[in-house]
DRENKOL-157627 format. One record per atom (N, C-alpha, C): residue number from 1; residue in three letters; atom name; x, y, z. Coordinates in steps of 0.001 Angstrom, whole numbers. Example, Ala and Ser with C-alpha at 12.3 -4.5 7.8 and 13.67 -1.06 7.14 Angstrom:
# residues 2
- k:r:a:xx:yy:zz
- 1:ALA:N:13190:-5690:7800
- 1:ALA:CA:12300:-4500:7800
- 1:ALA:C:13200:-3300:7800
- 2:SER:N:12850:-2250:7080
- 2:SER:CA:13670:-1060:7140
- 2:SER:C:12900:30:7870
***
This chain:
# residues 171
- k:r:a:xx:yy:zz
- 1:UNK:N:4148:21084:14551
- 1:UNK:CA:2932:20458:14076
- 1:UNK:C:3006:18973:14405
- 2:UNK:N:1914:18886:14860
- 2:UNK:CA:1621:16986:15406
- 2:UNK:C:816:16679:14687
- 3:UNK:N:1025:15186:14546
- 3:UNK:CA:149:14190:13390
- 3:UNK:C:-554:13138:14470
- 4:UNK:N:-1687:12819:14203
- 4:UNK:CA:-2243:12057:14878
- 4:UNK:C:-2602:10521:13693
- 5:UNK:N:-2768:9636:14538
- 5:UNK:CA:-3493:8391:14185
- 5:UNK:C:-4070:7839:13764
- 6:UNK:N:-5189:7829:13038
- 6:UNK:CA:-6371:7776:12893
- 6:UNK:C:-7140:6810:11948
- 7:UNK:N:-8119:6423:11935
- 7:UNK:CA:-9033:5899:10908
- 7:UNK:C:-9693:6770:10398
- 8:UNK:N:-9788:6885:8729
- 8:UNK:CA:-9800:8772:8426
- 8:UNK:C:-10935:7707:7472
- 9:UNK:N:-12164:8507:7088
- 9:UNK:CA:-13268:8770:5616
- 9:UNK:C:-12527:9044:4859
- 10:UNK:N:-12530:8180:3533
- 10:UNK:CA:-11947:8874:1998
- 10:UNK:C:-12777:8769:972
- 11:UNK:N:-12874:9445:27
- 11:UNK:CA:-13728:9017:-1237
- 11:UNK:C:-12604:8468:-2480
- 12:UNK:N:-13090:7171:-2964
- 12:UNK:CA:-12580:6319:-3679
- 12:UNK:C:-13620:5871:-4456
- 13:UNK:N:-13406:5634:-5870
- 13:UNK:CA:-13612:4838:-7115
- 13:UNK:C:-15499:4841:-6883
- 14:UNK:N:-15245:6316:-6164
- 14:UNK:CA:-16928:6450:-6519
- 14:UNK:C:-17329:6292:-5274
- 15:UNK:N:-16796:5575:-4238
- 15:UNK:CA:-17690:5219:-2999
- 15:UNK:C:-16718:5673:-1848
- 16:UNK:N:-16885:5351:-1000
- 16:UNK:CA:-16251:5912:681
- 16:UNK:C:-15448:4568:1032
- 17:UNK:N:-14406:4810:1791
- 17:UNK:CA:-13614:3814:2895
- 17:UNK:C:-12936:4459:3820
- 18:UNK:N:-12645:3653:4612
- 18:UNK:CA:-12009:4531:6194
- 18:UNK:C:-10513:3602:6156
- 19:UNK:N:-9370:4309:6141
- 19:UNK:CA:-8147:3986:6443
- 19:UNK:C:-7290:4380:7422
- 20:UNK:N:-6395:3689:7364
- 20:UNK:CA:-5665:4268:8999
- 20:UNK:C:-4323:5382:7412
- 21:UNK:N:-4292:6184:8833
- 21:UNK:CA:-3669:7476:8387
- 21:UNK:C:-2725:7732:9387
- 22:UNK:N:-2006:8712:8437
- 22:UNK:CA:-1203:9741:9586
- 22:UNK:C:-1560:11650:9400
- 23:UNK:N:-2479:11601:9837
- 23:UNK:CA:-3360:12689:9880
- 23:UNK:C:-2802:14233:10527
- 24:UNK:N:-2257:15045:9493
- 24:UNK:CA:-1646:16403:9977
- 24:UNK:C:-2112:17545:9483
- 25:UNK:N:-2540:18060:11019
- 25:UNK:CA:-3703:19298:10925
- 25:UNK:C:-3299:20745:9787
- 26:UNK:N:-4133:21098:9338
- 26:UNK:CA:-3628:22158:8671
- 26:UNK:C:-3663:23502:9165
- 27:UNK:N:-3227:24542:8966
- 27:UNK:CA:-3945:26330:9035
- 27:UNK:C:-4879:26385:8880
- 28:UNK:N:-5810:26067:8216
- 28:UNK:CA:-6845:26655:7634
- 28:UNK:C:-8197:25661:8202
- 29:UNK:N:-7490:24733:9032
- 29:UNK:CA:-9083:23770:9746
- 29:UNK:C:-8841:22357:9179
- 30:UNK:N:-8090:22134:8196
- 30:UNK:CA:-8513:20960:7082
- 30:UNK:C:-6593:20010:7993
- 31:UNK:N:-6991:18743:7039
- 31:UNK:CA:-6133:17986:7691
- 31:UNK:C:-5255:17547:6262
- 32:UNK:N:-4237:16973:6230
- 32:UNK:CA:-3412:16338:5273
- 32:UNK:C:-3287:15063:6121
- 33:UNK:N:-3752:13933:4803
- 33:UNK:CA:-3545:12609:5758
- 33:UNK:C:-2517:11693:4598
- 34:UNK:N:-1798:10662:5184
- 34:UNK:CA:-712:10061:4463
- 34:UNK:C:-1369:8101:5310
- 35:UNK:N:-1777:7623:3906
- 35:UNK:CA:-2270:6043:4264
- 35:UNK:C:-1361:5752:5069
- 36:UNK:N:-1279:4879:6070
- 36:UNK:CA:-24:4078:6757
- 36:UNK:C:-189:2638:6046
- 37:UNK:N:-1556:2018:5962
- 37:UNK:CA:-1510:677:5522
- 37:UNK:C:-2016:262:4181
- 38:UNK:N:-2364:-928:3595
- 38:UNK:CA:-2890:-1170:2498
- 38:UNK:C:-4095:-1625:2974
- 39:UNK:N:-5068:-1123:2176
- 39:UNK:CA:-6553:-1523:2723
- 39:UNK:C:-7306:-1570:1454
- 40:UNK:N:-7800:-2827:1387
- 40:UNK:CA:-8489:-3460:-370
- 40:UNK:C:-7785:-2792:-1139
- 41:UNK:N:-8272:-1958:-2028
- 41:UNK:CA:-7240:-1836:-3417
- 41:UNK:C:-6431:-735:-3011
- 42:UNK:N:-6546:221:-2035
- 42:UNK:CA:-6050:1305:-1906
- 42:UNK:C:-4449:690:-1257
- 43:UNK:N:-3568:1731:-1696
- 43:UNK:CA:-1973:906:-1045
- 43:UNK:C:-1534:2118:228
- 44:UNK:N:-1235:1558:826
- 44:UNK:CA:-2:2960:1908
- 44:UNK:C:172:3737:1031
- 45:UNK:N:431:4993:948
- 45:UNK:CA:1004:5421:900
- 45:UNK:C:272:7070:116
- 46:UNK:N:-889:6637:129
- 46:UNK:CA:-2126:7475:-650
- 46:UNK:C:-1909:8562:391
- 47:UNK:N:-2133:10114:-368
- 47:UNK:CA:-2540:11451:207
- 47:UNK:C:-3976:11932:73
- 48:UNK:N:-4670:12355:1173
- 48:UNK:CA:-5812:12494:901
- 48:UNK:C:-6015:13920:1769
- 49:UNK:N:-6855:14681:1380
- 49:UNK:CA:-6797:16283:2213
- 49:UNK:C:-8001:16369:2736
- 50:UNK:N:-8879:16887:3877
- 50:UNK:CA:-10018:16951:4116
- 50:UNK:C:-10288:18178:4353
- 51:UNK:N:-11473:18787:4551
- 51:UNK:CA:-11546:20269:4430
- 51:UNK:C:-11502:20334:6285
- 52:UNK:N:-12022:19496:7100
- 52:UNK:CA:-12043:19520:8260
- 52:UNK:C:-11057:19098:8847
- 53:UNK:N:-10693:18624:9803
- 53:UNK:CA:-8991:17932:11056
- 53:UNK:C:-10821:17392:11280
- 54:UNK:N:-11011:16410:11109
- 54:UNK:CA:-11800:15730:11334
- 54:UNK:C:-12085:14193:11003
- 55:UNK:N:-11868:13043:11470
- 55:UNK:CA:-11973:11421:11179
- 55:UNK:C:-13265:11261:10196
- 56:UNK:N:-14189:11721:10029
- 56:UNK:CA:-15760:11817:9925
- 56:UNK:C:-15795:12763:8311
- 57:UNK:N:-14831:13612:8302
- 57:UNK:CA:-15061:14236:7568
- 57:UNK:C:-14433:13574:6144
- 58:UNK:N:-14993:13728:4969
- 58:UNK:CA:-14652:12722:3085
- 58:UNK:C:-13789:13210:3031
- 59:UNK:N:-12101:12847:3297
- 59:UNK:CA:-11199:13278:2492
- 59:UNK:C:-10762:13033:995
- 60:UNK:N:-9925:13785:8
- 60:UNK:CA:-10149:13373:-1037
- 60:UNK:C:-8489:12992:-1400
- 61:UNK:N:-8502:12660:-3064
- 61:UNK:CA:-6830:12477:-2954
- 61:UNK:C:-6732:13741:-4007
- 62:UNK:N:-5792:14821:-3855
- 62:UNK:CA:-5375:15293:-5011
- 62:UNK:C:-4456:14792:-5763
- 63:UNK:N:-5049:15186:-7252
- 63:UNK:CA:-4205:14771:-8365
- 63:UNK:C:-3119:15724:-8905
- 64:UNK:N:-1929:14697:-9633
- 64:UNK:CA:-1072:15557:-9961
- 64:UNK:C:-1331:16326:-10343
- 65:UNK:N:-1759:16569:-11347
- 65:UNK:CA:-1799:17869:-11987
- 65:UNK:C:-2963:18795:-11850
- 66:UNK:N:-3334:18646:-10850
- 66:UNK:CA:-4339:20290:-9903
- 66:UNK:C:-3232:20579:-9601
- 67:UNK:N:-2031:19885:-8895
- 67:UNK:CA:-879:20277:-7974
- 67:UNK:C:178:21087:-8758
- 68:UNK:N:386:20292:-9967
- 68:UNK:CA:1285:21120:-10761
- 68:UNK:C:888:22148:-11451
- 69:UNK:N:-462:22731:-11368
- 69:UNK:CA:-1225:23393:-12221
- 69:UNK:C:-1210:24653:-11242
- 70:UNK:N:-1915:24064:-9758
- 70:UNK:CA:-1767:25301:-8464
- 70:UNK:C:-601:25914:-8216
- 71:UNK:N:471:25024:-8587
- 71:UNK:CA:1761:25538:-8312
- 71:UNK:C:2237:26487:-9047
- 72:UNK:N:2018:26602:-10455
- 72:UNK:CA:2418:27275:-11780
- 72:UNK:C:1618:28627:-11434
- 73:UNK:N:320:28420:-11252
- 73:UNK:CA:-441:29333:-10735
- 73:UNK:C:-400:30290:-9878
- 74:UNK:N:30:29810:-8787
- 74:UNK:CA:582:30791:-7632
- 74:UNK:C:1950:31555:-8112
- 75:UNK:N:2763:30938:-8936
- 75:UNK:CA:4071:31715:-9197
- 75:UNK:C:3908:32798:-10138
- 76:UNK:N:3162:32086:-11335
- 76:UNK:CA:2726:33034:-12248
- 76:UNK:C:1682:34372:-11309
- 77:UNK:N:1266:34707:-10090
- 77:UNK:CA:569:35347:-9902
- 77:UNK:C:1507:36249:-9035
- 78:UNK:N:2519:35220:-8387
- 78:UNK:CA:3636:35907:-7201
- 78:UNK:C:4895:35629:-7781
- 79:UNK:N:5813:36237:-8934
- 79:UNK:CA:6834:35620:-9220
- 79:UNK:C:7545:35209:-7796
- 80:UNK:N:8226:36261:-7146
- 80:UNK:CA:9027:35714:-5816
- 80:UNK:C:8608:34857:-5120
- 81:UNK:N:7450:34541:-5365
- 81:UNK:CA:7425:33121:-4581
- 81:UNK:C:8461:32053:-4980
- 82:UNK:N:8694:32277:-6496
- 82:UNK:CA:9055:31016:-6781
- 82:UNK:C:10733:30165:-5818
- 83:UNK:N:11357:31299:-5629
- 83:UNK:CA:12831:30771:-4603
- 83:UNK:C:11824:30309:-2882
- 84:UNK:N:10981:30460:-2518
- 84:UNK:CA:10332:29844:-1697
- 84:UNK:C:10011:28584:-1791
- 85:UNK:N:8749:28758:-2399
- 85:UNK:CA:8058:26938:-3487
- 85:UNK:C:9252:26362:-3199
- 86:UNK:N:10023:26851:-4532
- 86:UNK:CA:11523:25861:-4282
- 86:UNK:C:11990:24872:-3295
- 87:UNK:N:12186:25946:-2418
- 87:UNK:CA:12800:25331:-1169
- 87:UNK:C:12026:24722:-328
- 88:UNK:N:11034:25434:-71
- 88:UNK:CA:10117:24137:165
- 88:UNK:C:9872:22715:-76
- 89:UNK:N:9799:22660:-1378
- 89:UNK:CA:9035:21448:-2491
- 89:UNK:C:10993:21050:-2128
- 90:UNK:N:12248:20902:-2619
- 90:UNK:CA:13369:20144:-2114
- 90:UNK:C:13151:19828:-680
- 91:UNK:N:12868:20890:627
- 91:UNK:CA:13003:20296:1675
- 91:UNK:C:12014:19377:2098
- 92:UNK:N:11250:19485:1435
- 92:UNK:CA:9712:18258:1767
- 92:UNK:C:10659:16650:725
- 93:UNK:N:10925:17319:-275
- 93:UNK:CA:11443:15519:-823
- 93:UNK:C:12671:15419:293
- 94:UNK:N:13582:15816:743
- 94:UNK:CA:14787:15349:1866
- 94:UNK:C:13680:15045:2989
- 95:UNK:N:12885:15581:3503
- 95:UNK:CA:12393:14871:4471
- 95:UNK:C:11397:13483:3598
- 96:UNK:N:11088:13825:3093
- 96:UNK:CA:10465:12571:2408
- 96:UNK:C:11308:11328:1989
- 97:UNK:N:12761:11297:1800
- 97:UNK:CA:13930:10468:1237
- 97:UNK:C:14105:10192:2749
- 98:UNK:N:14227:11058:3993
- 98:UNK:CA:14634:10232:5021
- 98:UNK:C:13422:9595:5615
- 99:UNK:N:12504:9256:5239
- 99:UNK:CA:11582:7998:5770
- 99:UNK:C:11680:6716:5527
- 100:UNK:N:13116:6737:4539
- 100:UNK:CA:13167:4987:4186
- 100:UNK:C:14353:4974:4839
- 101:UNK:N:14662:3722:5713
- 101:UNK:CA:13903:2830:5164
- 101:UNK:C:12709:2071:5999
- 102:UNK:N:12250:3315:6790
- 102:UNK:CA:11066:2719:7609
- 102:UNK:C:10581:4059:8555
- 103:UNK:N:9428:4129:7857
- 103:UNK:CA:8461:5582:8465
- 103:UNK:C:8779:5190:10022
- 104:UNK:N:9224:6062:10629
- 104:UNK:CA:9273:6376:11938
- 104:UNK:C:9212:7707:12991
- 105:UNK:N:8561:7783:14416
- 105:UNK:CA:8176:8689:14366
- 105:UNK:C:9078:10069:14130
- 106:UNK:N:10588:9709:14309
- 106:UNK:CA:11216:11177:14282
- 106:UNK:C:11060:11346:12625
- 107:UNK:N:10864:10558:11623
- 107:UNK:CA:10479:10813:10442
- 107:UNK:C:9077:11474:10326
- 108:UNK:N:8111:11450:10926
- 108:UNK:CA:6923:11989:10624
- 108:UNK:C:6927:12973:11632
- 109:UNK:N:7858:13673:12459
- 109:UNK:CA:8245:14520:13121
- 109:UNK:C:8628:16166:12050
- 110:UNK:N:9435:15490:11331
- 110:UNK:CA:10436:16217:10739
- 110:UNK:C:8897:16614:9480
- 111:UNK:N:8330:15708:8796
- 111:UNK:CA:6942:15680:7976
- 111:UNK:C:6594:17031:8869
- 112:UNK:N:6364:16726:9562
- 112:UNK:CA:5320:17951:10658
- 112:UNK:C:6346:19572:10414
- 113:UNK:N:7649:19048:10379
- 113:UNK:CA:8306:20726:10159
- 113:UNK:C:8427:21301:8638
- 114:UNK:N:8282:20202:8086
- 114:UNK:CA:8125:20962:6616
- 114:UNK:C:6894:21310:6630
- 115:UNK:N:5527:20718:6756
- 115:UNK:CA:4168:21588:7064
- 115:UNK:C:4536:22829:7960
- 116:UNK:N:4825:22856:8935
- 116:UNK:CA:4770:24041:9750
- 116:UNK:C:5741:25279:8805
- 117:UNK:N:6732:25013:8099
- 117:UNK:CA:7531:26084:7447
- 117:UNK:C:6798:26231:6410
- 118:UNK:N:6050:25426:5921
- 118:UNK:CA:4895:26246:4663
- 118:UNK:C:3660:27441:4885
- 119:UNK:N:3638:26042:6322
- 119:UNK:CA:2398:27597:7248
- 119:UNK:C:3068:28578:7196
- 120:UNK:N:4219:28699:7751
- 120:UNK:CA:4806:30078:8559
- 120:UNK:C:5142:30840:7106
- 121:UNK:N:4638:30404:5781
- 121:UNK:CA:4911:31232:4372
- 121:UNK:C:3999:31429:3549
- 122:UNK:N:2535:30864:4250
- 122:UNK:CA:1272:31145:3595
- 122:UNK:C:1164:32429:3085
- 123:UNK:N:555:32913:2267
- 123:UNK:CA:753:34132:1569
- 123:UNK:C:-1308:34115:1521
- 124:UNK:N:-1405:35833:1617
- 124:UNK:CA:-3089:36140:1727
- 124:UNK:C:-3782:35680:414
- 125:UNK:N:-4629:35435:368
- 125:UNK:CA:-5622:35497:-1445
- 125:UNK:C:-4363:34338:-2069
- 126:UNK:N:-4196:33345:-1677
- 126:UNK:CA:-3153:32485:-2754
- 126:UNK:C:-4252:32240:-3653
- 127:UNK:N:-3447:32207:-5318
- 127:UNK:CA:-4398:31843:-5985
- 127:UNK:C:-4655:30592:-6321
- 128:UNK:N:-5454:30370:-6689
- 128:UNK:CA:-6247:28251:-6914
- 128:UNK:C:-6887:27984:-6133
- 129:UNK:N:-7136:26640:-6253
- 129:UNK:CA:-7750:25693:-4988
- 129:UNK:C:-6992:25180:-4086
- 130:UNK:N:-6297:25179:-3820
- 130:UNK:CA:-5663:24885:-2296
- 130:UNK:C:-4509:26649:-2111
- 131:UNK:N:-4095:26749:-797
- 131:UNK:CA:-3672:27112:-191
- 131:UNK:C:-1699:26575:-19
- 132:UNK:N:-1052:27855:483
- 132:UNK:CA:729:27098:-127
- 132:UNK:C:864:25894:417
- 133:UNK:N:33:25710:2181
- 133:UNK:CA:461:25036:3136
- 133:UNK:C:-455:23567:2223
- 134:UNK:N:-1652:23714:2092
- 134:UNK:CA:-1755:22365:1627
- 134:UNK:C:-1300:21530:262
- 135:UNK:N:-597:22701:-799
- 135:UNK:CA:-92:22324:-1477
- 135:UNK:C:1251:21446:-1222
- 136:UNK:N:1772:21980:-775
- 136:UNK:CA:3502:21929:-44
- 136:UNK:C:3516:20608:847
- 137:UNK:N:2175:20289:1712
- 137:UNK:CA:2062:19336:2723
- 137:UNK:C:1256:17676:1628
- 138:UNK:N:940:18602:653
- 138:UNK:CA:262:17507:-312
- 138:UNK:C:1495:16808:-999
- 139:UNK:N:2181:17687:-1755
- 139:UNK:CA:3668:17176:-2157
- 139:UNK:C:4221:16593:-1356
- 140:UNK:N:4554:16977:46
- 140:UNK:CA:5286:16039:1120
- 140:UNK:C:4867:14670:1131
- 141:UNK:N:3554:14664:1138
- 141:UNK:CA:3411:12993:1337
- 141:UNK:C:3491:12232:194
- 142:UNK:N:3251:13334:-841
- 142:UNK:CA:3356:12094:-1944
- 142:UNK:C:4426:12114:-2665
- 143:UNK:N:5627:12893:-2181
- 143:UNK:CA:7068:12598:-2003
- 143:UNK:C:7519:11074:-950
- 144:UNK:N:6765:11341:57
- 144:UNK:CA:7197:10169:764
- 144:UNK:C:6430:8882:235
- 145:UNK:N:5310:8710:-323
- 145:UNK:CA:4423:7377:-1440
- 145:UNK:C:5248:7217:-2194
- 146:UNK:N:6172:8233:-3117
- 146:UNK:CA:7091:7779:-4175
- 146:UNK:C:8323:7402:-3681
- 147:UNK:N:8904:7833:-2146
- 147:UNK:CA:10051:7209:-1826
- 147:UNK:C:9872:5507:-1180
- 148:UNK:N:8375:5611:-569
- 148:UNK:CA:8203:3988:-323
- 148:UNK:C:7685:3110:-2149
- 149:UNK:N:7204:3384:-3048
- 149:UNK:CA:6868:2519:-4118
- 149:UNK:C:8041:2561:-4904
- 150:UNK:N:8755:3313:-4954
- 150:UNK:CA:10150:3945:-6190
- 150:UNK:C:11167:3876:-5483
- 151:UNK:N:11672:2986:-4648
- 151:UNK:CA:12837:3194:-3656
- 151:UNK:C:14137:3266:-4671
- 152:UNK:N:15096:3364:-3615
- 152:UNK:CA:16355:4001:-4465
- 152:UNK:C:17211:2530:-4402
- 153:UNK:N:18170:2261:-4271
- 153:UNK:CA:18728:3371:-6032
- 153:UNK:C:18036:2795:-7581
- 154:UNK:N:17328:1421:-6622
- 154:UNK:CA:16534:1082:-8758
- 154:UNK:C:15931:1960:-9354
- 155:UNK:N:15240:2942:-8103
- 155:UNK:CA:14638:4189:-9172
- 155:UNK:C:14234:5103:-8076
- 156:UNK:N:14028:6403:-8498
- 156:UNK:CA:14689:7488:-8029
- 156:UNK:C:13385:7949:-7359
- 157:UNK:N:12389:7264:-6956
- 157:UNK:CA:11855:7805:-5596
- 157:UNK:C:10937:9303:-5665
- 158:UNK:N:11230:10061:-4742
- 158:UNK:CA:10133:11614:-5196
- 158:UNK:C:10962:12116:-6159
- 159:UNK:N:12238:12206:-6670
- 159:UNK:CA:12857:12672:-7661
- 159:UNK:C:12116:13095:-9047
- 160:UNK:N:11247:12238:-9415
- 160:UNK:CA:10884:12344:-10420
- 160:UNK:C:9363:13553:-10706
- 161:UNK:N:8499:13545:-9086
- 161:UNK:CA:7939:14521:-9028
- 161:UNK:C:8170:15516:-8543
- 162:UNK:N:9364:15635:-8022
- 162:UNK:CA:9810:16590:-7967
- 162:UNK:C:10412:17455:-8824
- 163:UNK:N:11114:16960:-9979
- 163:UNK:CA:11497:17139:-11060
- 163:UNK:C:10135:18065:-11797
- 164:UNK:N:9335:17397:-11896
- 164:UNK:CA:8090:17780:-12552
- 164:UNK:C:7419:19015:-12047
- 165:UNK:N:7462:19340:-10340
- 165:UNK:CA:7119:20570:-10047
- 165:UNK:C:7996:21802:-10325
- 166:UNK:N:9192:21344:-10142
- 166:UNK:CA:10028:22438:-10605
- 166:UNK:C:10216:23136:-12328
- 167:UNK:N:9975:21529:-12714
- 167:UNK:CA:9739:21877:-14577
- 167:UNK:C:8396:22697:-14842
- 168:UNK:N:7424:22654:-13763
- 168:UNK:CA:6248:23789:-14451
- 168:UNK:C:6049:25117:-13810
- 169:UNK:N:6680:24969:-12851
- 169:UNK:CA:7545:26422:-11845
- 169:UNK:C:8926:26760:-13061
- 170:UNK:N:9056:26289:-13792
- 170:UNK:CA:10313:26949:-14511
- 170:UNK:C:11537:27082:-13751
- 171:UNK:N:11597:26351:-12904
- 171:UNK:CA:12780:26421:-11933
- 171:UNK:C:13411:25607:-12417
***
């Protein structure tokens, strides 16, 4: 999976802005984008999902807890998912911990293989609003927002949401 460049549409604090992104296509048509810069109030490091792989198209940001809520959701519907999720949601924070101390491209390389191993585990009828791959690719980036705002060792970076997905997965 390749990430492209871009100046992406977002919806914010009620109104629209266009930010530069790192924009990675999904399965299902839609894109996962990860801010690269700070632009007016918005900081780097924002996740925003669009229903299209499209610049044009309103991406939005999901919030924690749709995420921790979809997640609980899907397990409670598929127990065995849950040793999947798992491994997933750890290998997205290790790739997310190796982007510091400076996003680079074999870092947003490796971003691209934890999306692609969520694709390759999409499951039919997932239940909620998003899908495993955009869940999993949503966590990735905002594993990597918490490893650039929460750096280590003063404080522990995606650790802590990660912690949190696994605490409502019961893992």
């Amino acid at each position: 999976m390749r990430y492209v460049v871009r100046r992406q549409r977002v919806r914010c604090g009620g109104g629209e802005r266009r930010v530069l992104v790192a924009a990675f296509p999904l399965g299902g048509g839609g894109a996962a984008c990860l801010q690269l810069a700070d632009e007016g109030p918005l900081r780097r490091g924002g996740v925003y999902l669009a229903a299209t792989d499209d610049p044009e198209a309103a991406a939005f940001a999901p919030r924690f807890d749709e995420l921790f809520a979809d997640a609980a959701r899907k397990v409670r519907a598929a127990p065995d998912l849950l040793p999947t999720l798992r491994s997933l949601l750890e290998r997205a924070r290790d790739a997310a911990r190796a982007c510091r101390p400076q996003l680079t491209p074999a870092a947003l390389d490796e971003l691209g293989a934890v999306a692609r191993a969520a694709r390759e585990r999409e499951v039919d009828a997932s239940p909620g609003p998003y899908s495993l791959e955009e869940l999993v690719v949503s966590a990735l980036l905002i594993f990597v927002s918490e490893e650039e705002r929460y750096p280590r060792p003063r404080y522990r970076g995606a650790d802590v949401a990660l912690g949190r997905f696994l605490e409502v997965l019961g893992a």
